[in-house]
C-alpha positions as CSV (number, residue, x, y, z in Angstrom):
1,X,23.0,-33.3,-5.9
2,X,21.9,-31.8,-9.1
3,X,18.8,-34.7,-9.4
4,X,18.1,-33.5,-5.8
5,X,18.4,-29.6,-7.0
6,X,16.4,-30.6,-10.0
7,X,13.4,-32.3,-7.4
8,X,13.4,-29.2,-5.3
9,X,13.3,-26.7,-9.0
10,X,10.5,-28.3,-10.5
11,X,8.3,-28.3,-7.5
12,X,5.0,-26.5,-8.2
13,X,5.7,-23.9,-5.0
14,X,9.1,-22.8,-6.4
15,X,7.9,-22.2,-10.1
16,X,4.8,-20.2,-8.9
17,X,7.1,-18.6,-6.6
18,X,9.3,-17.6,-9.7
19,X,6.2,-16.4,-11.9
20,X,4.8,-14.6,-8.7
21,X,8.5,-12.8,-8.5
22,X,8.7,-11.8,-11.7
23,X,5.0,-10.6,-12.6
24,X,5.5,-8.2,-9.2
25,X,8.7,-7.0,-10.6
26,X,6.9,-5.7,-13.6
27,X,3.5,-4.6,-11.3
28,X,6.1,-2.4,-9.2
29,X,7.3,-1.2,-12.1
30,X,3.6,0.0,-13.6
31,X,2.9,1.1,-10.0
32,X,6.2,3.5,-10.4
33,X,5.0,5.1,-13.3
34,X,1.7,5.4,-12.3
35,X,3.3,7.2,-9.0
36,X,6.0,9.2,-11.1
37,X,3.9,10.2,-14.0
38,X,0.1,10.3,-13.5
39,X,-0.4,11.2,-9.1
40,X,2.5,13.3,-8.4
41,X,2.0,15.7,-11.2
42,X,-1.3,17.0,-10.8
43,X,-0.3,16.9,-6.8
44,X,2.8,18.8,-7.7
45,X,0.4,21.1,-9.8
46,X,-2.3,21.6,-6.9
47,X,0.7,22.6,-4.4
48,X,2.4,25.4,-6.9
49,X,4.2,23.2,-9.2
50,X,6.0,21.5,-6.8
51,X,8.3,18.3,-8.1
52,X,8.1,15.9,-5.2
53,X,10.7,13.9,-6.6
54,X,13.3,16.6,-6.5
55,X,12.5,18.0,-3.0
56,X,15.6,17.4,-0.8
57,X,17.2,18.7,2.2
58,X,20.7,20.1,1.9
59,X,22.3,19.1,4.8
60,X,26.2,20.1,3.6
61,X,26.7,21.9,0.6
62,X,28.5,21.2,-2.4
63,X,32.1,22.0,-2.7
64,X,35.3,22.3,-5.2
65,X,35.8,18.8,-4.6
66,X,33.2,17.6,-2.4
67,X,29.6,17.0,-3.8
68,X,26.7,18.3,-1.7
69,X,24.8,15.8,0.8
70,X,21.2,16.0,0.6
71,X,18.1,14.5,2.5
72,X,16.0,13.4,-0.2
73,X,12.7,13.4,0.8
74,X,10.5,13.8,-2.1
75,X,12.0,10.6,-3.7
76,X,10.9,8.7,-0.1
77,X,7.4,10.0,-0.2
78,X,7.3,9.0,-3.8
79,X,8.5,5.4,-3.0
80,X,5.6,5.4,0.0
81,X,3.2,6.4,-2.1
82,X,4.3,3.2,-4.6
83,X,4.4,0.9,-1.0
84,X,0.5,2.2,-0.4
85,X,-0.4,1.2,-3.8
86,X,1.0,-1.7,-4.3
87,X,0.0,-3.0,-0.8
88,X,-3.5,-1.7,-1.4
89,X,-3.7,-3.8,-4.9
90,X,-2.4,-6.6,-3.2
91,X,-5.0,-6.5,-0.5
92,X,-7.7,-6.5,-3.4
93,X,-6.3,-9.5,-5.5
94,X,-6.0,-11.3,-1.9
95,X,-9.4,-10.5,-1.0
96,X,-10.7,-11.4,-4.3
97,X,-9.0,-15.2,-3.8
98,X,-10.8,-15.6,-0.1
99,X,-14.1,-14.8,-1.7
100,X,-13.2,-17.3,-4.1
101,X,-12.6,-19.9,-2.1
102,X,-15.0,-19.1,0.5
103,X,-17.3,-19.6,-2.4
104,X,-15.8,-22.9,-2.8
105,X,-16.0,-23.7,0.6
106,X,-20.2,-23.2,1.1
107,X,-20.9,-25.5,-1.8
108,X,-21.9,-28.9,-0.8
109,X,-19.7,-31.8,-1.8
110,X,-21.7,-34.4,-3.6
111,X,-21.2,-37.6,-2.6
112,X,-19.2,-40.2,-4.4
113,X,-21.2,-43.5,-6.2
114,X,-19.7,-45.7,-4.2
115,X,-20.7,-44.1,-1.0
116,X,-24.1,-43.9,-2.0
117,X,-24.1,-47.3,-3.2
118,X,-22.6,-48.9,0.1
119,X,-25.3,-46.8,2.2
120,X,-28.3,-48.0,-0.3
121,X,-26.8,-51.8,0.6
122,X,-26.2,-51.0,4.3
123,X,-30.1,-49.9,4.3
124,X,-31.4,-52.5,2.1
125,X,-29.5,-55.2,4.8
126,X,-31.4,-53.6,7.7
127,X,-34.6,-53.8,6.1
């Protein structure tokens, strides 16, 4: 079992699969503090110095020994401006690869030796 978990580890789709993981856990985090700390404050600034991250919607309030129940809704359109971001950046890099391999794709494969060797005998025969 662990020769078999080992097989399945070291394939080359499960370790790209790990770097891919862990490079867009730190991408999402850069995207956060993008959000948090460079757009929402000048959009927060342009709107009367609103903090988008604190809005929220009391829907009970706070008691002695109850604490209040809100509807945060700055903190949402903060993560959906992260999702559009990231999705956006995404969409580039993935773009970016098709081109690539498009690219790829359109140049002409040159034939091997031997292929052009067998065709120069096959010619040479007919003659």
């Amino acid at each position: 079992m662990l020769k078999e978990f080992k097989k399945f580890a070291m394939k080359g789709n499960v370790v790209d699969m790990a770097v891919g993981v862990v490079i867009g856990g730190a991408f999402g985090k850069i995207v956060t503090s993008i959000v948090n700390d460079i757009i929402m404050p000048p959009i927060g600034a342009l709107s009367g110095g609103v903090d988008f991250s604190k809005l929220a919607l009391t829907l009970k309030k706070a008691t002695e020994t109850t604490e209040a129940i809100t509807l945060n809704y700055g903190a949402f359109i903060n993560t959906v401006l992260d999702f559009v971001i990231i999705s956006f950046s995404i969409f580039i890099i993935i773009r970016q690869i098709n081109k690539f391999k498009k690219k790829e794709e359109e140049k002409p494969k040159e034939t091997p030796e031997d292929i052009k060797l067998l065709r120069e005998i096959r010619d040479s025969l007919k003659k």
